[in-house]
C-alpha positions in Angstrom: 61.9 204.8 101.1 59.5 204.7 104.4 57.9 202.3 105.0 54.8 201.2 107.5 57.0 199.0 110.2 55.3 196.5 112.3 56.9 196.9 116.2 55.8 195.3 119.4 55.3 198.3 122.3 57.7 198.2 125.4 56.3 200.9 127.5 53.6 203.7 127.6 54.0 206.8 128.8 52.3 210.3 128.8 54.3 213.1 128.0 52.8 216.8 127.6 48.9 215.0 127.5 50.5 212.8 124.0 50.3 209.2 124.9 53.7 208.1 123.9 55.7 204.0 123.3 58.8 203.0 123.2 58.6 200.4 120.4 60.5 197.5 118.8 61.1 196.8 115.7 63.2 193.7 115.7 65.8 195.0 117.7 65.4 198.6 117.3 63.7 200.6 119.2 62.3 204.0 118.2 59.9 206.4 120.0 56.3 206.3 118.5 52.5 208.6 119.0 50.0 206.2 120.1 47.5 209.1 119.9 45.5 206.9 116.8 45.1 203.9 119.1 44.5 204.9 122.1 43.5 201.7 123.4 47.1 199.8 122.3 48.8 198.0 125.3 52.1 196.9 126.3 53.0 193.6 124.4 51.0 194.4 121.6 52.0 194.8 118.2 51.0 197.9 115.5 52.0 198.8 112.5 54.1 202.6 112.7 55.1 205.0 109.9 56.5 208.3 110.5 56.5 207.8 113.8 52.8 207.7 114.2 51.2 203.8 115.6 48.3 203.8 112.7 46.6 199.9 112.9 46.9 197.7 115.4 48.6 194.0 114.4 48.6 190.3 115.5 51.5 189.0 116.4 52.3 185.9 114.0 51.5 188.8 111.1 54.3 191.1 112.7 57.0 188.9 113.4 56.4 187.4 109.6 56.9 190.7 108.1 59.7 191.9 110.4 61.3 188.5 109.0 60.5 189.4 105.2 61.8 193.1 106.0 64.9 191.9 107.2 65.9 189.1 104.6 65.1 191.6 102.3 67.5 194.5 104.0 64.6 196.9 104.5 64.9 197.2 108.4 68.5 198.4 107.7 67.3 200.5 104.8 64.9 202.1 107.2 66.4 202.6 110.2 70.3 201.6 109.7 72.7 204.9 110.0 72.3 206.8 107.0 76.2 208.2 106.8 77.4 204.7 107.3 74.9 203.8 104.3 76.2 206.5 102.1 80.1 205.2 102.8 79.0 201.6 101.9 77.2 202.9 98.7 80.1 205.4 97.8 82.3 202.5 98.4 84.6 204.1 101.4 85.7 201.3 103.5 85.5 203.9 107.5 88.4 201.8 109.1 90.8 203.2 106.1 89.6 206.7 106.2 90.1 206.9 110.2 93.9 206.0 109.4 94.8 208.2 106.5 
């Protein structure tokens, strides 16, 4: 699934004339295009999918829905380690495969 994450930006920086922010999204922090808001500040929250920062976002609204997406295990679904996802699914418990 992928969804459209709320995240709170960290920094702004231009990088090869592509306005670029490191963004949160309740404790992970990804690297995101800010070319489709062009105006978005430092401290401010918008909503990101794929990568891209599509609609700006108050901040009560984001921190609500980073809350929902977390009770709900989405932000792990989404940005969790994939093999680590696929060992919990397959049931392989890592710590007894690193001492066969």
């Amino acid at each position: 699934m992928c969804l459209a994450v709320p995240g709170r930006v960290l920094d702004i920086e231009e990088r090869d004339g592509t306005r670029m922010a490191n963004v949160d999204f309740g404790g992970v922090v990804k690297e995101v295009c800010l070319e489709y808001l062009p105006d978005l500040q430092v401290g401010e929250y918008a909503i990101v999918h794929v990568g891209f920062a599509l609609q700006r976002l108050d901040e009560e609204s984001a921190r609500q829905t980073l809350e929902l997406f977390a009770e709900l295990g989405l932000l792990q679904e989404e940005f969790g380690d994939a093999w680590e996802m696929a060992e919990a699914e397959a049931g392989v418990d890592p710590v007894e495969e690193v001492r066969k």
